[in-house]
Structures are given as C-alpha cells and as structure tokens.
C-alpha positions in Angstrom: -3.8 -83.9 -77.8 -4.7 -86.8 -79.7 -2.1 -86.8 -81.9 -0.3 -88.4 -78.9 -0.6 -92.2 -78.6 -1.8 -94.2 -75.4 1.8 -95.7 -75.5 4.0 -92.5 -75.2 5.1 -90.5 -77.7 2.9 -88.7 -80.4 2.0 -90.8 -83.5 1.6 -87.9 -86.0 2.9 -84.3 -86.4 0.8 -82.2 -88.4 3.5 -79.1 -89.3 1.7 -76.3 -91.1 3.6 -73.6 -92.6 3.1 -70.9 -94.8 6.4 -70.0 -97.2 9.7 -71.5 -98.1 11.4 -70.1 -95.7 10.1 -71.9 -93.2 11.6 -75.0 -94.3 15.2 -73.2 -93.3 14.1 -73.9 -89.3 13.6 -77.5 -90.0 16.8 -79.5 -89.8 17.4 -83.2 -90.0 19.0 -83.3 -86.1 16.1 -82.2 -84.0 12.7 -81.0 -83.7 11.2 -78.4 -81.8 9.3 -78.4 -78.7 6.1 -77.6 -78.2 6.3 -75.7 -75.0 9.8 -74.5 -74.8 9.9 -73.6 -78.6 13.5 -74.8 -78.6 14.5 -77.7 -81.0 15.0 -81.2 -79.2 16.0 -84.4 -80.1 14.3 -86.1 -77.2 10.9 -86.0 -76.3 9.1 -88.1 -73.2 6.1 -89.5 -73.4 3.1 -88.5 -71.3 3.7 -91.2 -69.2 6.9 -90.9 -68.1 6.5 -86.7 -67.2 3.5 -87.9 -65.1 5.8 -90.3 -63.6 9.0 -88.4 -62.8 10.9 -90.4 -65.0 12.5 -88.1 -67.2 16.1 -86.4 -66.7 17.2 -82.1 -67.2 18.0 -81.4 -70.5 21.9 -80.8 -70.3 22.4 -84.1 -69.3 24.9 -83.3 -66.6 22.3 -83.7 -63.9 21.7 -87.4 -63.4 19.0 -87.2 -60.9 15.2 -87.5 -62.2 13.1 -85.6 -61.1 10.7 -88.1 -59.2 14.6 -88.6 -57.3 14.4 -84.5 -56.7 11.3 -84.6 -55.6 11.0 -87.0 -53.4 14.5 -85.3 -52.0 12.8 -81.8 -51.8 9.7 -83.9 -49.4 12.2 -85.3 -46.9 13.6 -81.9 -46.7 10.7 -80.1 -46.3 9.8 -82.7 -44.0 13.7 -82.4 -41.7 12.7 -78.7 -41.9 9.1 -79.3 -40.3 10.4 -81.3 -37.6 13.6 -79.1 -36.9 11.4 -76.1 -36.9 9.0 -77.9 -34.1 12.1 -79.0 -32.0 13.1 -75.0 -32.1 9.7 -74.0 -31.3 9.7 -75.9 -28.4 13.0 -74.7 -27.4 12.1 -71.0 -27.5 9.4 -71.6 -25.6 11.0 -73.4 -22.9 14.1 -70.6 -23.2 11.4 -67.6 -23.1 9.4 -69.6 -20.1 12.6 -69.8 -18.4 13.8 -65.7 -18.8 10.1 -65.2 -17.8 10.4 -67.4 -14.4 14.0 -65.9 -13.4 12.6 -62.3 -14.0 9.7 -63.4 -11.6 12.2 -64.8 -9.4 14.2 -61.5 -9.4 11.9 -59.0 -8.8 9.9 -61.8 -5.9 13.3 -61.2 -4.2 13.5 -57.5 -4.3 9.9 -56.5 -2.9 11.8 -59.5 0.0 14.3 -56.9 0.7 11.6 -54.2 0.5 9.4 -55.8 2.7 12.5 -57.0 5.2 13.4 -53.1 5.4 9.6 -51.9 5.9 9.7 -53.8 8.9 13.3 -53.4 10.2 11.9 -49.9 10.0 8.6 -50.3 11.4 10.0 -52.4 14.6 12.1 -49.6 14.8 9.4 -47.2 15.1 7.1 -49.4 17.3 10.0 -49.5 19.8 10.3 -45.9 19.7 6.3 -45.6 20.2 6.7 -47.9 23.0 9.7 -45.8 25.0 7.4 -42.8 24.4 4.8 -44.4 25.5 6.3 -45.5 28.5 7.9 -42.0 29.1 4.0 -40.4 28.6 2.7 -43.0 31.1 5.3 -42.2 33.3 4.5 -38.5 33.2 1.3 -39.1 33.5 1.3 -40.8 36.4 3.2 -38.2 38.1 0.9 -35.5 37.2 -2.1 -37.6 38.3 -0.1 -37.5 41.8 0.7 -34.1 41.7 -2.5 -33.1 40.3 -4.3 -33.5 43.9 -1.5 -30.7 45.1 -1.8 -28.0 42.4 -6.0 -27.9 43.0 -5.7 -25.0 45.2 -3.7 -23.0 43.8 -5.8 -23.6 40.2 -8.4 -22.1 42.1 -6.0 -19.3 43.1 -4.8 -18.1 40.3 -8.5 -18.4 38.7 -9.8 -15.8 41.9 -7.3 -14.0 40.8 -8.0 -13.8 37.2 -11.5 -12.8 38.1 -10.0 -9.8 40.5 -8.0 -8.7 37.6 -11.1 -8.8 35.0 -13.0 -6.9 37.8 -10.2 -4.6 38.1 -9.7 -4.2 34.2 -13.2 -3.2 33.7 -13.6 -0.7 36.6 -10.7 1.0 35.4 -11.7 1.0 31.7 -14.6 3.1 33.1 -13.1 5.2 35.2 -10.8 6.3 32.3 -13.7 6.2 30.2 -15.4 8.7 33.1 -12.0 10.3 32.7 -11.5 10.7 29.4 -15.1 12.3 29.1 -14.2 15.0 31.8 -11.2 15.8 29.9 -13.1 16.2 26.6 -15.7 18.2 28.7 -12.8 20.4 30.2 -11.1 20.9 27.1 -14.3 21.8 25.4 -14.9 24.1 28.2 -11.6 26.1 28.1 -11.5 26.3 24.2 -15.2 27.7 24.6 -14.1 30.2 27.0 -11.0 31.5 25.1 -13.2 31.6 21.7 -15.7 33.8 23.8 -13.7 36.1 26.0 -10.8 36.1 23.7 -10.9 35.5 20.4 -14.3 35.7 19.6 -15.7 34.7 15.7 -18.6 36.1 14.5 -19.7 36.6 10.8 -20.9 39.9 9.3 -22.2 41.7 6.1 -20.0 45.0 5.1 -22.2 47.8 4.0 -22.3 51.6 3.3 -24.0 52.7 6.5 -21.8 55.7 6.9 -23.0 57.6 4.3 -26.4 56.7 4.1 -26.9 60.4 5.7 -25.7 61.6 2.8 -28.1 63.0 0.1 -28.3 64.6 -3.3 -24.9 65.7 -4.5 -23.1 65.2 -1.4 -23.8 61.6 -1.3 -22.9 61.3 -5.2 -19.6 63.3 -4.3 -18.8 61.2 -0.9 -19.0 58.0 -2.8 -17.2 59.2 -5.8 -14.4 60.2 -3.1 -14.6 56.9 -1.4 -14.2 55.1 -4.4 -11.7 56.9 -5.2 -9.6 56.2 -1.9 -10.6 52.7 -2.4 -9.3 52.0 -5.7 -5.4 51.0 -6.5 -3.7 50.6 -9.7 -1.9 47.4 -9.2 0.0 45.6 -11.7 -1.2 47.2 -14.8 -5.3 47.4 -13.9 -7.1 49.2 -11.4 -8.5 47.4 -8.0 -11.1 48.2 -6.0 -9.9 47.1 -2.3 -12.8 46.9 -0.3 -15.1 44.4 0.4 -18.7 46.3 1.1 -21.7 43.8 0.7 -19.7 40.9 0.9 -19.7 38.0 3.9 -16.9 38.5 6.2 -15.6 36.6 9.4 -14.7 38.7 12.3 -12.1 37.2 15.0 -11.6 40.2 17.7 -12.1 43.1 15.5 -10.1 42.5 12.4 -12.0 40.7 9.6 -11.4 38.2 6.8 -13.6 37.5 3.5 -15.4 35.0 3.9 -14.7 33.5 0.0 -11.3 32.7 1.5 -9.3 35.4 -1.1 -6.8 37.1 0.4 -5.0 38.9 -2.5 -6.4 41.9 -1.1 -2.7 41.6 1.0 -1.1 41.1 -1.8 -2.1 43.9 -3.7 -1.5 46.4 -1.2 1.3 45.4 -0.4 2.4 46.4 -3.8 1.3 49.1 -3.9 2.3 50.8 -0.7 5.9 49.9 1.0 6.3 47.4 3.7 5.5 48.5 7.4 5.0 46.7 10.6 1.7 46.5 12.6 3.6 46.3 15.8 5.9 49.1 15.5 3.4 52.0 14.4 3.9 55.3 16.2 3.5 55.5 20.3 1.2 56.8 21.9 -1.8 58.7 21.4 -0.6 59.9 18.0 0.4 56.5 17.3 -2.6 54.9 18.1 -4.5 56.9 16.0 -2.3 56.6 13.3 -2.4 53.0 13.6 -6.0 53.3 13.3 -6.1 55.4 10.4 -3.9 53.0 8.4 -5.7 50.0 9.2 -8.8 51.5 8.7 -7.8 52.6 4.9 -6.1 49.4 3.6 -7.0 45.7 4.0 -4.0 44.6 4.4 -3.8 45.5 8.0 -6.6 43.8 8.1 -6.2 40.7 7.2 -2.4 40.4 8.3 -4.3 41.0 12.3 -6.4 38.6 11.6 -4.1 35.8 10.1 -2.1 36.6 13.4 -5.5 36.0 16.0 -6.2 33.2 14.2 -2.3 32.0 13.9 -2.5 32.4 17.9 -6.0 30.5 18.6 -4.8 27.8 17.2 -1.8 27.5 18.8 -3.5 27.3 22.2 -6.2 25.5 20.7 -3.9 23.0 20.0 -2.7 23.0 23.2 -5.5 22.6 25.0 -6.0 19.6 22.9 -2.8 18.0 23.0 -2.0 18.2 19.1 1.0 18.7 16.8 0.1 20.5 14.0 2.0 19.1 10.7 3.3 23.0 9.7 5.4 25.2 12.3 3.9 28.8 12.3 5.5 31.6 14.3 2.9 34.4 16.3 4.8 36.8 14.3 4.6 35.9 10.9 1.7 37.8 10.0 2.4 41.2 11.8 4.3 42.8 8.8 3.4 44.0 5.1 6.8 42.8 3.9 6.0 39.6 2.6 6.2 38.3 -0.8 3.1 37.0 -2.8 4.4 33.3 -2.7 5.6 34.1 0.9 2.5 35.5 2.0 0.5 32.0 0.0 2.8 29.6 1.4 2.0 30.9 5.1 -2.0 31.2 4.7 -2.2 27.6 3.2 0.3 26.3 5.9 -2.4 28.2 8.8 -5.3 26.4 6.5 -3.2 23.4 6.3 -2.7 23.1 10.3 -6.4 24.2 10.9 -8.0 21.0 8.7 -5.7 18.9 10.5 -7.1 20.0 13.7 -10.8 19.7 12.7 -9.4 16.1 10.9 -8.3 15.1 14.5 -11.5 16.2 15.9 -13.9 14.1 14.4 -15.0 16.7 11.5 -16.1 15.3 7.9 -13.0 17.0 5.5 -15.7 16.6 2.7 -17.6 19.4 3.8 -14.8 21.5 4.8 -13.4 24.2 2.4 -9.8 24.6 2.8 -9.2 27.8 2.0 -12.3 29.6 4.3 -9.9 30.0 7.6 -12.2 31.3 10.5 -15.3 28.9 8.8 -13.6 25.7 9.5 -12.7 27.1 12.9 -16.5 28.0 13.5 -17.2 24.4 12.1 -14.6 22.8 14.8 -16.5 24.4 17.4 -20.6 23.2 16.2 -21.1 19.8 17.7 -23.2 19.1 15.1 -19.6 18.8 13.2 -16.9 18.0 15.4 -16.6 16.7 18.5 -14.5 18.8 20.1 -11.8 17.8 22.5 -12.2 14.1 21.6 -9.8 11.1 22.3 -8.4 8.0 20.0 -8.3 6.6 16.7 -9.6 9.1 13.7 -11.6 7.7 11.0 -9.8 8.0 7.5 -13.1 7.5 5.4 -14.1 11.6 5.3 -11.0 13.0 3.4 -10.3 16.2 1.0 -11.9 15.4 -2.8 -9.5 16.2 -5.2 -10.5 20.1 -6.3 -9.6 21.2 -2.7 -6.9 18.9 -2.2 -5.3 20.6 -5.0 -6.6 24.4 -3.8 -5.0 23.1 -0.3 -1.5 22.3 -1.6 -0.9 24.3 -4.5 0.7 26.7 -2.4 2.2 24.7 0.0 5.6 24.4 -1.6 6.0 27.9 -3.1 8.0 30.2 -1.7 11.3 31.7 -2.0 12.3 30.7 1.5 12.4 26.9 2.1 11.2 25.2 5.3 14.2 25.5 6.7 14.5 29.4 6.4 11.5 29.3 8.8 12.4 26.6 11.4 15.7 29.3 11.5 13.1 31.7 12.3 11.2 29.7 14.9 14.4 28.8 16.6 14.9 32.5 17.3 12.2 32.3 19.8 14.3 29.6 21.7 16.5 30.5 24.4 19.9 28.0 25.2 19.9 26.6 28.5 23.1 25.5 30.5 23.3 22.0 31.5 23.7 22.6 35.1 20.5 23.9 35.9 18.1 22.7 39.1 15.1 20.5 38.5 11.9 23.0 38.8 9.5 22.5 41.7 6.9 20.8 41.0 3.5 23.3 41.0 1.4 22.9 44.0 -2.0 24.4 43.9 -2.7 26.7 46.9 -6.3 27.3 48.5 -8.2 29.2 46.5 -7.2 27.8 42.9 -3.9 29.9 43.0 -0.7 28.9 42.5 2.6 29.9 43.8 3.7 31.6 40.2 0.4 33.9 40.4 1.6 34.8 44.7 4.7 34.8 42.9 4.0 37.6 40.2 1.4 39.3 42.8 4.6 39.8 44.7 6.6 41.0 41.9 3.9 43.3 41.1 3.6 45.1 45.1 7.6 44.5 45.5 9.5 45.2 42.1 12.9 45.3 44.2 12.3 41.4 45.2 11.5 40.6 41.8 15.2 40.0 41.0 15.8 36.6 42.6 12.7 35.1 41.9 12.5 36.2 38.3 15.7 34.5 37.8 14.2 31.2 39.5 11.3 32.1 36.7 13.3 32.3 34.0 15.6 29.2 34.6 12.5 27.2 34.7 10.7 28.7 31.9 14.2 27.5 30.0 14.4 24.4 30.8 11.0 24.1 29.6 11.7 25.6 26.7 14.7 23.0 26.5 12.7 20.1 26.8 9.8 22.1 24.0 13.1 22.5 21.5 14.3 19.0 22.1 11.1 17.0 20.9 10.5 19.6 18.1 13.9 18.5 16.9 12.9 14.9 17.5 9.4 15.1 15.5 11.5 16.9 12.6 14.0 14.4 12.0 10.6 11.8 12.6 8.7 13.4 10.2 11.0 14.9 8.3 9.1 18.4 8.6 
C-alpha cells in the first residue's frame, strides 16, 4: 500500500495492462475499485474508512456509518438490558407457578391428613365402645366364672367316663369281631370238610394196568377210541389222564383252568340235563354211565358245587358278590360256548372278589383256576379268612389276567338282564298283608323251634298243614325283603 499517501488518497496508480482492448474499460467518468471491482468516481481515504466517516454508495442513505454504528451499539445495548429485565421476570413468573404448585399440593395432603384422622378418631371410638363392651363381658364372666367351676369339673369326669367307656368297648368289639372271624372261619371249615370237600389229584390209567400183552394194546386202543370226538373239523381227545385235577365232592375240574372240554361235548352230543336223568336204579346207573364217559358232566357238577360253596361262603361272610349266579346254571349241557364262558368267568369273577375281600394278594391269584383260589382262600398263609374292615387296594390283577378275567365277561348271547329274569324265577310274590315273623328263640339244647317244628312235621304229616303255611309266609317275606335290596344294589350298582 504505499502508493497511498499519509494524507488520504493514493498519490500514484500504476495500471498495467496487456492489449488494446483494455483501454475500452477505461473511461474518462470513473475509475475502478480496488476491492469491489466496480468503477467509482469517489474514493475515501484510509483515514476517513478508519474513522466512519464515509457515506453508502447510492447516496440515498445519509447516515455514515460511524452514525450506524454507533446506532447498532445502543441497540445491542436496549437489547442487553431488555433481555436482563425479561430474565428476571421469568424467573420471578416461574418462582411464582413453582410456590402456588407447592401451595396446592401442601393443601391437599391437609385434606388427606384431616380425613386420616376424622377416620382414625372414628375408629379409636369404636375400639373404645368395644373395649368397653369386652371389659364389660369380662367382668361378668370373671363373676360367673366362680359358679361354672363345678360343673367344669363335671363335664371333664364325664369326659373321662366316656374315654373309659369308648375304649372298653373298642375292645370288646375288637374281642367280638375276633370271635366272629373265628366262628366264621370255623363254619366255612366245617362245610369245606363235611360238605364240599377240595382235594387235588393226578388222573392215571390204573384200570388197566392188569392188562398185558395184546389185551392191554387192544383195551387202550378201545379206550382211546371211546375217548376221542371229532369236533369242529379235528379230532379231540376228551380225557384228562396224567394231568392235575381239583376234586370238590366227587366231580373234578382241570387244574390248568380249561374247560372247553364242556364245550366240545357239548357239540358233539345233544343237550341233556344232569338233574332229570332216568329214576331209579336204572337211572342211577345210567346217570353214572354218562358222566363217567363224557367230561362234560363233569365239569358242569362241579361248576354247580362250587357255584353253591360260594354262595354260603358268602354268606357266612356277609358279602355281595358283584355277578348274580343261579344253583342251577350249571346242571344242563344246553349251553352255548359264549354262554357257557360268560358264566365260568362270572363264578371266577365272584370267587377273586371273595378272596380280594379276604385279605388275599390278587397277584398271586390266577383267575381262571376255580377250586385253586378257593383252596388259596382257605390257607392262612394267604387269606385271612372271615376278616373285618377296610381292604387294601395295593395287591391287584396285572394286566395278562386282568384281560384272561374279563375277556369273557361280556360275551354272550343273553344280556344280564336275561339272567336277572332267570334269577327272579326263584322269587316268590308276597301279599302285603302278611304277620311280622316271630322272632327265633333258641330252645335248650341248641334247637330251635323250626327244627321241633320240622321234627313234628316229620312224626305228624297231617299237622304239617297249618304250620307249613306259617313256614312258608315267613320264608316269603324273607324272600321279600332278599328281592327288595337285590333290586336296590342293582339300580346302586347298576349290575
């Protein structure tokens, strides 16, 4: 910059250019300016820039700019001191919303705290009635307390009389409920013995074990022969020589619990009854001669023992077997297969339920071996016979003889109902205006007036009329009364 003087404006311009046609942008009305590279007439010195003292360009602006400037500093300054004063005013304003919030929410927890203790006066004068009202029990049972002394001790003697009382007859029916088991035991023991005795056996070929040579080859050729029935398509050798066999009276049953024996028999040879064979002498011997050559006879006898030995069995021991079984099912040859099934496992069915109520362990029970479970019921070592209360539900059926149990339960061509018909047959219909029996006195001697009764009958046969009659209406009441809880249990049990 020293081409500009001390004074102001630049002494000398030095103005380079390069071609003639840059003498076109000089012009004899203005020069132009270094820094806005627009031609100017008027330049200011350096002085007068750094002083302010120069005006705008267009020259309609009159103020200079030291005169803006100094304008622009008492603005800026206004603007300070109007911001401060707003400042201050916020902050007062935002104080003051702050305080009345305060004040607000100070004078709700008041009317809080004024109802928290409206309500707890109310509750300590509640307290206080109740506490007077306790006191004022109180106080009369301490009086009465004096009077009520003896009759604490009282009713505590007689507490003890009844625990003394209680326990001596918890024993005695303890005591009792032993002799009954004993008694029970004792008659069931009896009837199995004189009875309807079970013993086990081996079949064998004794009767011809005289036999020799050719005689013996041509006797068992024979027998074998007689033995042997063609039954559904194959031939069958029915007999059961060699094989383990359970024996209740005389009759017998395998002892591996197969009965098809019946069955195929059955088939074979037309239906007769057991109980109408031939009279007689001739009879009797025929009756022997057919049961002696067919199993079926057999067996069907000694279903039927067993069908009644139960029933008493079960009446010695108070129980209701689950399945209904008439004495009279097994005396005929007449039944079907699924029949014939249906009624075994309904006799094995009722016979695991008696040795279930007796104490036995089901898991070592076979279902279908009839007179073994029976001979099980009466070992101590597995049951204990003719016992009272709970059963234990731990020792039950695995699944293999649960299934060989029920399997035939529900076959059949007849339904339940068919044979509930045929039990009600045995019931006789009593009038409704019948006298209550006498009650049974027992007469010196362990007689009653029923045995003098039937003695009588037995000496006298033209008194037997009345008193038969007197008999009969008391044997049908109590077949009434039998008739009436069997219907009861069935619609209980729905069996």
């Amino acid at each position: 910059m020293d081409l500009i003087s001390e004074g102001g404006a630049p002494e000398n311009f030095h103005i380079s250019f390069g071609n003639e046609e840059d003498d076109s942008n000089l012009s004899g009305t203005g020069q132009r300016c270094p820094l806005c590279c627009y031609s100017r007439r008027h330049f200011h010195c350096k002085n007068c820039i750094r002083n302010g003292d120069f005006l705008h360009s267009s020259h309609h602006l009159l103020e200079r700019f030291s005169e803006k400037q100094l304008r622009y500093k008492n603005l800026k300054t206004a603007h300070a001191t109007l911001e401060n004063k707003c400042v201050q005013l916020l902050t007062r304003r935002r104080l003051v919303c702050q305080i009345r919030a305060e004040i607000k929410q100070k004078a709700e927890n008041i009317q809080n705290i004024r109802r928290l203790m409206e309500l707890r006066r109310a509750n300590v004068t509640r307290l206080q009635d109740l506490k007077k009202e306790l006191h004022e029990s109180n106080r009369s049972l301490r009086i009465k307390l004096p009077q009520c002394d003896k009759k604490v001790r009282i009713i505590g003697d007689y507490v003890l009389s009844k625990l003394d009382e209680s326990e001596r007859r918890r024993e005695c029916l303890t005591e009792l409920q032993e002799k009954l088991r004993q008694l029970k035991r004792d008659h069931i023991e009896k009837l199995v013995k004189f009875i309807f005795p079970i013993s086990q056996a081996i079949s064998n070929r004794s009767s011809f074990s005289s036999s020799d040579g050719e005689s013996k080859n041509t006797i068992n050729e024979i027998s074998e022969a007689t033995r042997t029935a063609y039954v559904r398509g194959k031939w069958i050798l029915q007999d059961s020589f060699g094989e383990m066999q359970h024996i209740i009276v005389a009759p017998a049953l395998p002892g591996n619990g197969n009965y098809t024996a019946y069955n195929d028999w059955a088939t074979v040879n037309p239906a007769t009854d057991v109980s109408v064979v031939g009279a007689g002498k001739a009879g009797e011997d025929a009756a022997k001669n057919v049961a002696s050559r067919n199993p079926a006879h057999t067996i069907a006898a000694a279903l039927t023992y067993t069908s009644q030995l139960v029933q008493i069995m079960c009446f010695y021991l108070d129980i209701r077997l689950p399945y209904k079984l008439a004495y009279s099912d097994f005396c005929t040859t007449a039944l079907s297969e699924a029949q014939f099934n249906r009624k075994v496992a309904r006799l094995n069915a009722n016979i695991l339920y008696l040795c279930y109520t007796q104490g036995c362990r089901l898991n070592e029970l076979r279902p279908t071996h009839t007179l073994e479970n029976l001979q099980k019921l009466m070992n101590p070592t597995h049951a204990n016979l003719g016992r009272l209360g709970p059963m234990d539900r731990n020792f039950c059926l695995n699944e293999l003889a649960d299934s060989a149990l029920t399997q035939h339960l529900g076959a059949g061509e007849d339904s339940d109902s068919d044979d509930e018909s045929n039990l009600q047959q045995e019931w006789e219909a009593v009038p409704s205006n019948l006298p209550p029996p006498s009650p049974v006195t027992l007469l010196p001697g362990g007689t009653t007036p029923y045995n003098n009764t039937l003695h009588y009958h037995h000496h006298h046969p033209a008194a037997a009329a009345g008193t038969g009659q007197q008999a009969a209406a008391a044997t049908s009441l109590m077949t009434s009364a039998v008739a009436s809880v069997t219907s009861f249990w069935k619609g209980w049990t729905g069996k």
